[in-house]
N, CA, C and O atoms as a CHARMM CRD file, in Angstrom:
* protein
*
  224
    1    1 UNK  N     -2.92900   5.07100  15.01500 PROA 1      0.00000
    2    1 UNK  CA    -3.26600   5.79600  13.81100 PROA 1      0.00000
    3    1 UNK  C     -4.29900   5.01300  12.99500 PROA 1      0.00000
    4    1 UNK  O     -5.33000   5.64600  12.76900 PROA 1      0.00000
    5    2 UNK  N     -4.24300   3.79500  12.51500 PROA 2      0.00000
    6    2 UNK  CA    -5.04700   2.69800  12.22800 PROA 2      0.00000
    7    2 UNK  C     -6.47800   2.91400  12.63000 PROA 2      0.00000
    8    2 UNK  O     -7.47400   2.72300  11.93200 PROA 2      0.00000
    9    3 UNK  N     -6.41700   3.34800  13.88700 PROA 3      0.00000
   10    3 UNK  CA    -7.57300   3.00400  14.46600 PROA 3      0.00000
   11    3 UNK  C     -8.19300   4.39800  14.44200 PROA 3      0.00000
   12    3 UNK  O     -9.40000   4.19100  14.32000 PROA 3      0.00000
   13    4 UNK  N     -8.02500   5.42300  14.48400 PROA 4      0.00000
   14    4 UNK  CA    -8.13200   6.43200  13.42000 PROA 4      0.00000
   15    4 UNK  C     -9.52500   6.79900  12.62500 PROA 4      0.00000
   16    4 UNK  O    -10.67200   7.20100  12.81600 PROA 4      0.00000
   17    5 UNK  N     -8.26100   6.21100  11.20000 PROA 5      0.00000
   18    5 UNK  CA    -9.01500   6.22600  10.14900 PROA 5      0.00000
   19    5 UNK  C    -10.41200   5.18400  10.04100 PROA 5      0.00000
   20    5 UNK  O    -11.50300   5.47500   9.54900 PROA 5      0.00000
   21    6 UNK  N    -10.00300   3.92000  10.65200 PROA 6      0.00000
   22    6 UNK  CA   -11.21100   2.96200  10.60500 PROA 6      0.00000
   23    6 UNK  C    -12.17100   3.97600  11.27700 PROA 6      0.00000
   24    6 UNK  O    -13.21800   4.26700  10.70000 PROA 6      0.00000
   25    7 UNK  N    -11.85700   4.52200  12.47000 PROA 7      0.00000
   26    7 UNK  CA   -13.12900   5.28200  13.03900 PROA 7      0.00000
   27    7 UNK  C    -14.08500   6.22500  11.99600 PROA 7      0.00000
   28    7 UNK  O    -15.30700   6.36300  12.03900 PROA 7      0.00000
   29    8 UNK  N    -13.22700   6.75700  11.15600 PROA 8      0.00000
   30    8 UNK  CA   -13.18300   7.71500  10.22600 PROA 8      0.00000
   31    8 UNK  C    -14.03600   6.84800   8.94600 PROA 8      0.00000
   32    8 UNK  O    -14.47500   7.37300   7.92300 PROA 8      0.00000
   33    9 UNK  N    -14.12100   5.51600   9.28600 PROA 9      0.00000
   34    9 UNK  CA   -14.64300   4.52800   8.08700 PROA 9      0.00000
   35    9 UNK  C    -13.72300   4.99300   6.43300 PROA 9      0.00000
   36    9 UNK  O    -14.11100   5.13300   5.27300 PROA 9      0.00000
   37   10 UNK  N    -12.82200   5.07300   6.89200 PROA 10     0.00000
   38   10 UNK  CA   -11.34000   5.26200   5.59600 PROA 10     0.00000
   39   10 UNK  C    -10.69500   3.81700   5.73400 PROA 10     0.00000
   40   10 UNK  O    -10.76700   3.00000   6.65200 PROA 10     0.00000
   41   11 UNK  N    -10.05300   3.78000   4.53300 PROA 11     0.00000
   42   11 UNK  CA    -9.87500   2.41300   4.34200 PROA 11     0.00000
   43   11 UNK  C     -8.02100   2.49500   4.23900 PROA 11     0.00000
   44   11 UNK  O     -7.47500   3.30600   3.49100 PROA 11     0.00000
   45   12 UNK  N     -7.32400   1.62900   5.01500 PROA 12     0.00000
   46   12 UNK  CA    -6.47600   1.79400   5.53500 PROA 12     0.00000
   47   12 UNK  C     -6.02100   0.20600   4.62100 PROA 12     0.00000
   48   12 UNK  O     -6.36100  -0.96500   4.78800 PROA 12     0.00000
   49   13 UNK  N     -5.04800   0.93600   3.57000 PROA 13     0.00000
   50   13 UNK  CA    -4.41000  -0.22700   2.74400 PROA 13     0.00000
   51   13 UNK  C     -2.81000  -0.04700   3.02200 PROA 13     0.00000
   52   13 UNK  O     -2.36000   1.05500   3.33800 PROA 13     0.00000
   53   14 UNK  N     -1.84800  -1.38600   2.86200 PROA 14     0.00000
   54   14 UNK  CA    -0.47800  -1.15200   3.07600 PROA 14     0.00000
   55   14 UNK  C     -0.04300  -2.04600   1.70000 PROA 14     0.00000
   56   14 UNK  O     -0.77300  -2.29200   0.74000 PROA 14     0.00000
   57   15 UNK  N      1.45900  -2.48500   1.91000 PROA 15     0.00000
   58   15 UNK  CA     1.91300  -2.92900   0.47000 PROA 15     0.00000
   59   15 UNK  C      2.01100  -4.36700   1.21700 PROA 15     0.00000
   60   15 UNK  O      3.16600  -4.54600   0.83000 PROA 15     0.00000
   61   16 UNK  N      1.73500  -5.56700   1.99200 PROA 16     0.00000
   62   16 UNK  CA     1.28800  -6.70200   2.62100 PROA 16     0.00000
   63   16 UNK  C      2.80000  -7.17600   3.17100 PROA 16     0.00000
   64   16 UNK  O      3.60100  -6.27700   3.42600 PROA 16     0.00000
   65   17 UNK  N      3.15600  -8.40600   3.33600 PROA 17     0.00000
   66   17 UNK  CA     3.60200  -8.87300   4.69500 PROA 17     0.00000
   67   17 UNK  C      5.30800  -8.99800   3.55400 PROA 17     0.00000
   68   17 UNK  O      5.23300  -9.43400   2.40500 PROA 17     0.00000
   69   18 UNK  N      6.50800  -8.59000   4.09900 PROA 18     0.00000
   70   18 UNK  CA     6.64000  -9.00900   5.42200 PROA 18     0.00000
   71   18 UNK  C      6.89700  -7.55900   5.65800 PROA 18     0.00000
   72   18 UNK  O      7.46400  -7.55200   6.75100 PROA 18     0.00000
   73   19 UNK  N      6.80800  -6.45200   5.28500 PROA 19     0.00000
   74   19 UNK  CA     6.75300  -5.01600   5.44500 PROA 19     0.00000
   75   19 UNK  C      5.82900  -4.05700   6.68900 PROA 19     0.00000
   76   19 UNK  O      5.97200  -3.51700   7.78700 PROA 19     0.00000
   77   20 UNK  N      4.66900  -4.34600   5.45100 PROA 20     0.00000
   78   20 UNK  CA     3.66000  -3.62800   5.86400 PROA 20     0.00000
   79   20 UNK  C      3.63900  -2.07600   5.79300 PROA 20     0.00000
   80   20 UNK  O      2.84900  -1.22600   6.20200 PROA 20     0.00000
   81   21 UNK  N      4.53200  -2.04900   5.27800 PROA 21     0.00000
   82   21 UNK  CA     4.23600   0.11800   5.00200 PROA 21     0.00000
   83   21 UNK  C      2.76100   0.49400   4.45600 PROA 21     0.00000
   84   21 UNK  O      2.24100   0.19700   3.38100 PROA 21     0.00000
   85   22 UNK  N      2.25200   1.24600   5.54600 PROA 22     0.00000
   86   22 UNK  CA     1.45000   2.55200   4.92300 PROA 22     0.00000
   87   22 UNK  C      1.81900   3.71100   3.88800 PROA 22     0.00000
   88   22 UNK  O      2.00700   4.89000   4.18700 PROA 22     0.00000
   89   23 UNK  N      1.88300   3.17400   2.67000 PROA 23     0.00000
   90   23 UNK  CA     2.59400   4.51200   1.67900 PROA 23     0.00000
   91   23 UNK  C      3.57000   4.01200   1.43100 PROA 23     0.00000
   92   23 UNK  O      4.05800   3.07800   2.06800 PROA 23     0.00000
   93   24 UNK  N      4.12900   4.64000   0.26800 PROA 24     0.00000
   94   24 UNK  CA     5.36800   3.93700  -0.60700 PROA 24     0.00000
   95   24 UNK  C      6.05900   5.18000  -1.12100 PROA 24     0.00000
   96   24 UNK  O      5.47800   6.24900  -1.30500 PROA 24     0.00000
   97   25 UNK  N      7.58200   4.91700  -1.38000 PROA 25     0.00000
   98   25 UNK  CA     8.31900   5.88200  -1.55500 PROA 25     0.00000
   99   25 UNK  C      9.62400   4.97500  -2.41200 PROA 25     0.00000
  100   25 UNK  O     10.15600   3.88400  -2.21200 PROA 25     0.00000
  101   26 UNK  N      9.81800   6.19700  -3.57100 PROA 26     0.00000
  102   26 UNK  CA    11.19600   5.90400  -4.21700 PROA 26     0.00000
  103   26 UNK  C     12.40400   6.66500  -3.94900 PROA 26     0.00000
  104   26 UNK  O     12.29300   7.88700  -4.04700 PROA 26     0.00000
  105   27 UNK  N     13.39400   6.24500  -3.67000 PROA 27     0.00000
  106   27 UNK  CA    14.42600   7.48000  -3.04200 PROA 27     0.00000
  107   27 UNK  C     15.66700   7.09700  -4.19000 PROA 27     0.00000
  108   27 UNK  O     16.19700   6.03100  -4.50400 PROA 27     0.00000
  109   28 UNK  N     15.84000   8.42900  -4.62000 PROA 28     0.00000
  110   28 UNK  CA    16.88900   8.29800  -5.61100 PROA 28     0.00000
  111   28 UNK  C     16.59700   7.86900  -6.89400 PROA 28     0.00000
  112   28 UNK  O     15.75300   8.49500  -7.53600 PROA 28     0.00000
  113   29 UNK  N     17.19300   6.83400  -7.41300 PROA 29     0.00000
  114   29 UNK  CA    17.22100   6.25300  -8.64400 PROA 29     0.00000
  115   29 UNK  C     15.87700   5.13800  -8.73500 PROA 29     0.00000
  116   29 UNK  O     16.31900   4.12800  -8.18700 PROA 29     0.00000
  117   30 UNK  N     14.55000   4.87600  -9.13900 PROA 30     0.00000
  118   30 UNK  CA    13.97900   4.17400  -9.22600 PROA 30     0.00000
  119   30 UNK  C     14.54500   2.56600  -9.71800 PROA 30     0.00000
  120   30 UNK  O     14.19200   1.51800  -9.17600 PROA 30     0.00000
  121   31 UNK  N     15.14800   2.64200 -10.44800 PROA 31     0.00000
  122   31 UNK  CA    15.74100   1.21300 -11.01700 PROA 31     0.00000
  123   31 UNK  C     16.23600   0.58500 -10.03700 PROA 31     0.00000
  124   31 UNK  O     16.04400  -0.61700  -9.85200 PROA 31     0.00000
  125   32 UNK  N     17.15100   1.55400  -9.06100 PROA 32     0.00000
  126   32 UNK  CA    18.26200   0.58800  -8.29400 PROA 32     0.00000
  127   32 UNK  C     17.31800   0.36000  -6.45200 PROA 32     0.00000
  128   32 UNK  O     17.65800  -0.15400  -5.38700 PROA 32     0.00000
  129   33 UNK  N     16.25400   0.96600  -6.87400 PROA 33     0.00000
  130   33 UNK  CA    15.90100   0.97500  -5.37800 PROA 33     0.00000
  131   33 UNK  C     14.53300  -0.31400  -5.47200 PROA 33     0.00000
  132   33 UNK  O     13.32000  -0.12000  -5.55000 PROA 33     0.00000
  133   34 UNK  N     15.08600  -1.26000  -5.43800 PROA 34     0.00000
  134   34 UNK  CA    13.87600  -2.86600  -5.09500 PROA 34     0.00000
  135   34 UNK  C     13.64500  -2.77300  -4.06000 PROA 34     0.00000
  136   34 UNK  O     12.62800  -3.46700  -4.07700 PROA 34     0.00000
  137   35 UNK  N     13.77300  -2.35400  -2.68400 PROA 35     0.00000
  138   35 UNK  CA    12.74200  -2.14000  -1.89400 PROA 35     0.00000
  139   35 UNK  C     11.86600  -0.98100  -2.12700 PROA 35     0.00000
  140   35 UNK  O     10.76100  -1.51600  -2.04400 PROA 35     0.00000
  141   36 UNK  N     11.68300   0.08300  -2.33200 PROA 36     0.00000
  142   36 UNK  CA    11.02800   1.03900  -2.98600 PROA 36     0.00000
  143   36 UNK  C      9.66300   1.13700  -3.97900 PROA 36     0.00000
  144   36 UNK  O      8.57100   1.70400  -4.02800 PROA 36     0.00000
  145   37 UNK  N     10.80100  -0.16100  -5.00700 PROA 37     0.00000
  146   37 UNK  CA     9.36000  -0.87700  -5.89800 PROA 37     0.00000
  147   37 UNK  C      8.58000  -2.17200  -5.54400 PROA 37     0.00000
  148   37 UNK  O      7.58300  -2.64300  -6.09100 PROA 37     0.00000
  149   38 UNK  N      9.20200  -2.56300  -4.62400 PROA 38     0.00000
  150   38 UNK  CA     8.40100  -3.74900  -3.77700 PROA 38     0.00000
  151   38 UNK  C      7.16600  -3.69200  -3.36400 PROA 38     0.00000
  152   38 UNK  O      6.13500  -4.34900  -3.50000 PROA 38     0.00000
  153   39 UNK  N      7.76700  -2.07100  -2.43800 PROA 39     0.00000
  154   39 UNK  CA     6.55000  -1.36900  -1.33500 PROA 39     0.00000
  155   39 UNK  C      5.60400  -1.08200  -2.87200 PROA 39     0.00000
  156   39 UNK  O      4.81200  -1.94200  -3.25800 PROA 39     0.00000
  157   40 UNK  N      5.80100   0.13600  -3.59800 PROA 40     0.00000
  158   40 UNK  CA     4.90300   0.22800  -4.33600 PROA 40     0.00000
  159   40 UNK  C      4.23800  -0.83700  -5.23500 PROA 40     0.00000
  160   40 UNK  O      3.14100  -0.58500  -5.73500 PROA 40     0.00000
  161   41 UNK  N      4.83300  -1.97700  -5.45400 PROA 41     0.00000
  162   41 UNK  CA     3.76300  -3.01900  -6.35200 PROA 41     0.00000
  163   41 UNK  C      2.89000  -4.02100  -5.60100 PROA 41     0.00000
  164   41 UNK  O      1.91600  -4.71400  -5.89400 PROA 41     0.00000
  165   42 UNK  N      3.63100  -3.81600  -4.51400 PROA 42     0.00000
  166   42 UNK  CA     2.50800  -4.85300  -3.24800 PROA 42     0.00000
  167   42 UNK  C      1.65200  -3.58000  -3.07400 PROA 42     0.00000
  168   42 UNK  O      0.59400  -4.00600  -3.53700 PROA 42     0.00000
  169   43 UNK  N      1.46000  -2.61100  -2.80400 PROA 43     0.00000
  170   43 UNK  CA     0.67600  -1.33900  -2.34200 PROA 43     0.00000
  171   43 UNK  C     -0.20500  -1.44000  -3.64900 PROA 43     0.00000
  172   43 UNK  O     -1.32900  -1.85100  -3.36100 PROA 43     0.00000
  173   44 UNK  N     -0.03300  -1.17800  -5.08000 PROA 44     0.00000
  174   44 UNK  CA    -0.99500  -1.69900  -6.08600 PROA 44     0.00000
  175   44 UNK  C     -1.91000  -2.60900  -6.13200 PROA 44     0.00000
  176   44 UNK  O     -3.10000  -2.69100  -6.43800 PROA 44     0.00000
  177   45 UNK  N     -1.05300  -3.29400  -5.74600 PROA 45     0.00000
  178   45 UNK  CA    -1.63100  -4.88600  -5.71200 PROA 45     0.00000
  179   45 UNK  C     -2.83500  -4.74900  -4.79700 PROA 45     0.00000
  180   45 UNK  O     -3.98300  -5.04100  -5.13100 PROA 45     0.00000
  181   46 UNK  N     -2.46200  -4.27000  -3.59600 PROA 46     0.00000
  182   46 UNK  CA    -3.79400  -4.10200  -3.16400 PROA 46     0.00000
  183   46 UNK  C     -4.92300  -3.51900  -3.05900 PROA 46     0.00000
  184   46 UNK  O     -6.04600  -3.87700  -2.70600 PROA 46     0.00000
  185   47 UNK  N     -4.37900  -2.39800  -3.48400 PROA 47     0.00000
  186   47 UNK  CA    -5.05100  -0.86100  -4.10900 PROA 47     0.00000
  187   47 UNK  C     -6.45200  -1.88300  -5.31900 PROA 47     0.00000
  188   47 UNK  O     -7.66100  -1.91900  -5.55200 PROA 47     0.00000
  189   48 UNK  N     -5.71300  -2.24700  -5.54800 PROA 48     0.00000
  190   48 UNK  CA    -6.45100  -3.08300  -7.06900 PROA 48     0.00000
  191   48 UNK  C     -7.47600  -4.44400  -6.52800 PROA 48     0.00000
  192   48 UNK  O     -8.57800  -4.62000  -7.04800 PROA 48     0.00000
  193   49 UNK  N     -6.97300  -5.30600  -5.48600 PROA 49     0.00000
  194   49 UNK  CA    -7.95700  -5.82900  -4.35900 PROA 49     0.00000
  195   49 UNK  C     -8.83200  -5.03100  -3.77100 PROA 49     0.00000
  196   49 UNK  O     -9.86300  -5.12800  -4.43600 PROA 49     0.00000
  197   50 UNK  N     -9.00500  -4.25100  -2.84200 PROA 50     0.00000
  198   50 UNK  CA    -9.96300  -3.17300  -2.91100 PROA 50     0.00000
  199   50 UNK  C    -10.28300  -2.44700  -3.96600 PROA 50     0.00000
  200   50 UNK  O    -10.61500  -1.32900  -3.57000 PROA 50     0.00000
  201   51 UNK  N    -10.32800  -2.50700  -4.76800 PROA 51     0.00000
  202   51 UNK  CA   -11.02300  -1.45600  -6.23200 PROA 51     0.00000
  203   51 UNK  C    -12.03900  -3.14300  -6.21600 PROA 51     0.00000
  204   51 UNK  O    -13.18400  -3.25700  -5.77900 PROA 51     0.00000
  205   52 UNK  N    -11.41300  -3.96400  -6.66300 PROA 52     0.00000
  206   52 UNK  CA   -12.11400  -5.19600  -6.92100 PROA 52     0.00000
  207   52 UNK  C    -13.14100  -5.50700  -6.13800 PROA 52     0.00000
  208   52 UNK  O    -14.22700  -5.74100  -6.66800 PROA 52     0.00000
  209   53 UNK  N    -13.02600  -5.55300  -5.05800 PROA 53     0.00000
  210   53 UNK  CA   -14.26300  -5.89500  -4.01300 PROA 53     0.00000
  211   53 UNK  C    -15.23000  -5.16600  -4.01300 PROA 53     0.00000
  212   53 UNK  O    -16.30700  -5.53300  -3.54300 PROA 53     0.00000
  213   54 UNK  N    -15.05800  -4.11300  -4.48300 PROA 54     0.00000
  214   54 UNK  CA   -16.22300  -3.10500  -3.79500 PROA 54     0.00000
  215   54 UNK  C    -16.77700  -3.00400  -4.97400 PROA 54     0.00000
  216   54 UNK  O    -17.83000  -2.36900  -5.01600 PROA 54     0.00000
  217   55 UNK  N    -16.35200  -3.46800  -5.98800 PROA 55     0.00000
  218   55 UNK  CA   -17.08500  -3.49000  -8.01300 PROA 55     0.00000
  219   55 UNK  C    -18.52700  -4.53500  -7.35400 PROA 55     0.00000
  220   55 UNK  O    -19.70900  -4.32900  -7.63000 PROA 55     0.00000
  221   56 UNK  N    -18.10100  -5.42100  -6.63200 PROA 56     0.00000
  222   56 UNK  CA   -18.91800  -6.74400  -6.20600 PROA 56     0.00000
  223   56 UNK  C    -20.08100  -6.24900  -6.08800 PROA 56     0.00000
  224   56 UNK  O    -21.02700  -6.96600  -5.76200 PROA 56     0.00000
């Protein structure tokens, strides 16, 4: 799938190691679900590394 989108020249971000999810999801109660907000603040995090680079 990866290989894909690179073909596609789309930029293929995840929430970083030791995971690696493509896409982030809260199930249920946001408060009680820390893997959920993990995925999504590492997924920011990088979202926001790429926004950054490409300002360059």
């Amino acid at each position: 799938m990866h290989t894909f989108f690179l073909q596609q020249n789309m930029v293929v971000i995840n929430d970083g190691s030791p995971y690696s999810h493509v896409g982030a999801a809260i199930v249920e109660n946001a408060e009680k679900d820390e893997l959920g907000l993990q995925t999504i603040e590492g997924m920011v995090r990088n979202i926001e590394k790429e926004l950054s680079r490409r300002k360059e």
